[in-house]
Every structure is written in structure tokens, then in C-alpha cells.
C-alpha positions in Angstrom: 22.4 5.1 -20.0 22.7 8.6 -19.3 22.6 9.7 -15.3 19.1 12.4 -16.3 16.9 9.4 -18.5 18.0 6.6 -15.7 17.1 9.5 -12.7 13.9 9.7 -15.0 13.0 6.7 -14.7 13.7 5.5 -11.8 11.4 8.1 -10.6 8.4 7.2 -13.3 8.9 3.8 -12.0 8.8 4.2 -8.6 5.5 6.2 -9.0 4.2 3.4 -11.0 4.9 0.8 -8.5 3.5 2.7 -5.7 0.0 3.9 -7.4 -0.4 0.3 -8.4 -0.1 -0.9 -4.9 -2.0 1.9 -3.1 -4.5 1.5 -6.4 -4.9 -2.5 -5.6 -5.2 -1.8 -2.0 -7.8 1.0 -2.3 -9.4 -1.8 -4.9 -9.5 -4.4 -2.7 -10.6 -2.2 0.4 -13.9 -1.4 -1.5 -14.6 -4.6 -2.7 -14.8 -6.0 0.4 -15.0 -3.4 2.7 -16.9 -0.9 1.4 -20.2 -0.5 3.6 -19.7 -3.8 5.3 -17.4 -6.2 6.2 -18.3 -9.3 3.0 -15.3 -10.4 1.5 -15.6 -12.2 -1.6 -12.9 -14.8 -2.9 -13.7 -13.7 -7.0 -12.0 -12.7 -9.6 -11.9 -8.9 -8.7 -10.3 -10.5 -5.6 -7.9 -12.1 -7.2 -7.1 -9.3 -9.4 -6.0 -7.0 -6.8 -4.1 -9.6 -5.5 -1.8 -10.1 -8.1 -1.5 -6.4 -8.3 -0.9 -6.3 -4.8 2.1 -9.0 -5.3 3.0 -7.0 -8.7 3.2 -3.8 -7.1 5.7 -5.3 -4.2 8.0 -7.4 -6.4 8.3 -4.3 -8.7 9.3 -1.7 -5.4 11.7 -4.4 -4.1 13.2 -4.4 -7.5 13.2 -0.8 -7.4 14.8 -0.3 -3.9 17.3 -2.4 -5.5 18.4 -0.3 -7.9 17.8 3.3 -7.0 21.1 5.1 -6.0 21.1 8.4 -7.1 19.8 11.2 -4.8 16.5 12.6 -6.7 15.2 9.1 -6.9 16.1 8.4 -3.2 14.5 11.2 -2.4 11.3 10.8 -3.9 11.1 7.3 -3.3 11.7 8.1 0.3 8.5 10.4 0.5 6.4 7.9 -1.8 7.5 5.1 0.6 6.5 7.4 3.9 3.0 8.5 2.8 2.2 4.8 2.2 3.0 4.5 5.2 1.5 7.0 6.5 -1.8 5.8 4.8 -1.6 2.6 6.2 -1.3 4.1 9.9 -4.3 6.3 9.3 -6.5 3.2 7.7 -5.5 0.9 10.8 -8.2 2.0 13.0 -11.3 0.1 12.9 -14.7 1.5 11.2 -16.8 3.2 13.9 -20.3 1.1 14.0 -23.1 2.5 14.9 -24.3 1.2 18.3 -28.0 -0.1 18.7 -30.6 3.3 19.3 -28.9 5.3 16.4 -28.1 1.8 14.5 -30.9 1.3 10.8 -33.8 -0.9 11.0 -33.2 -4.3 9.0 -30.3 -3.9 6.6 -31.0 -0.3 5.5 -27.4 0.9 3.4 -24.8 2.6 5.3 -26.0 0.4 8.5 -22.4 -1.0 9.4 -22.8 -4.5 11.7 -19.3 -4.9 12.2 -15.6 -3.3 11.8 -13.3 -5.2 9.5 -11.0 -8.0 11.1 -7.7 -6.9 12.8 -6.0 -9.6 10.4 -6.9 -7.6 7.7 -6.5 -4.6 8.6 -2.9 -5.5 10.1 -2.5 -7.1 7.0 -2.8 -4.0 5.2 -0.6 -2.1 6.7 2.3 -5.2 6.0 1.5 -4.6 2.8 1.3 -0.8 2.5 4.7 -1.0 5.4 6.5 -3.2 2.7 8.1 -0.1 0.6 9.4 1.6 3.5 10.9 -1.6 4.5 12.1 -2.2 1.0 13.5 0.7 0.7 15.4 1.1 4.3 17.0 -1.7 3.7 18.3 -1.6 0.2 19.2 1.6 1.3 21.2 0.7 4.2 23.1 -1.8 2.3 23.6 0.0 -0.7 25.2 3.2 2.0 27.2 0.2 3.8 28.9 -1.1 1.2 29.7 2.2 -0.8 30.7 4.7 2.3 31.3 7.8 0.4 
């Protein structure tokens, strides 16, 4: 395959791979963490699940492959503003305390900040590129030095 189509994509798949994680995430976020902490095992849930594990499988795959500059460049910066994402979304919800707090369960009334298992978990998840892609990166540079 020519050096400018596999560049090509590599980069349309590394896009792909990342939108359809941060897209299953974001999914997944809303679905159960929307207003309020409910989650709900359904199938939605289970959807962005398999995305999630779809999404992963197909960046480690990736990392695995990409060698030439442009794609380890852009993967690089695709792989840091997840990460970067996941920082920024790992601080719990602010809930409103009791005097400024709705009466009854008016919408928008937060009663609790998601779980630190969650949202630790999603920044393993949403960490998992960069991971990925340092260490495939690291190999690949060890075993080829020049």
C-alpha cells in the first residue's frame, strides 16, 4: 500500500476510534448521569458499553500499527485531549446545599455527585489511548532505534 493512503488512513482511523469512544462515554455519561446520579443496566447501557470496548480494542489495534510521523502525531494529540477530558470531567458535580437546594424533586435539583468508581472509571477508560499509545510507541522506538 502506498506510504500517503496508509498515512490516510491511519489517521481516519484513529479519529474514528477516538470519536466513538469519547461518543460512547459522553453517551453513557448522559444516560445515567445527566441531572442525577440513576444508572440504569438497559440496553442503551449496554450499547455504549460495547462501544466503549469497541472503541478501545480498535485504538490498541491502532497504536499497534501506526509508525509513520503524521499519524503519530495526530494520534498523539487525539490521545492527549482525551485525556485531557477525562482530567477535567473527574471532579464531582457541585450539589446544591440545603437553603438554595429545590422543593421535592423539582428538575435540575441534583441530590448527589456521581460515585468516585465511576468517575475514576472514566478516566481508565478515556486514560487507555494515551496508555496505548505510549506504549506501542515506546516499543515500536525500542526495537527500531533510527
Amino acid at each position: 500500500m502506498k506510504p500517503l493512503i496508509r498515512s490516510l488512513l491511519m489517521l481516519i482511523g484513529w479519529l474514528a476510534g477516538c470519536f466513538a469512544l469519547l461518543q460512547a462515554t459522553v453517551m453513557l455519561d448522559f444516560h445515567w448521569d445527566f441531572f442525577d446520579w440513576h444508572p440504569q443496566f438497559d440496553s442503551e447501557a449496554l450499547v455504549a458499553g460495547l462501544e466503549i470496548v469497541a472503541g478501545i480494542v480498535a485504538i490498541g489495534f491502532l497504536g499497534r500499527v501506526t509508525r509513520d510521523k503524521a499519524s503519530l502525531i495526530v494520534s498523539c494529540v487525539l490521545c492527549v485531549a482525551l485525556l485531557a477530558l477525562a482530567v477535567a470531567w473527574i471532579s464531582p458535580e457541585p450539589v446544591p446545599q440545603p437553603p438554595f437546594r429545590s422543593y421535592g424533586d423539582a428538575p435540575g435539583a441534583r441530590h448527589c455527585a456521581s460515585p468516585v468508581w465511576y468517575r475514576g472509571a472514566r478516566l481508565f477508560v478515556m486514560a487507555l489511548p494515551a496508555a496505548f499509545w505510549a506504549l506501542w510507541f515506546r516499543w515500536h522506538h525500542r526495537s527500531n532505534p533510527a
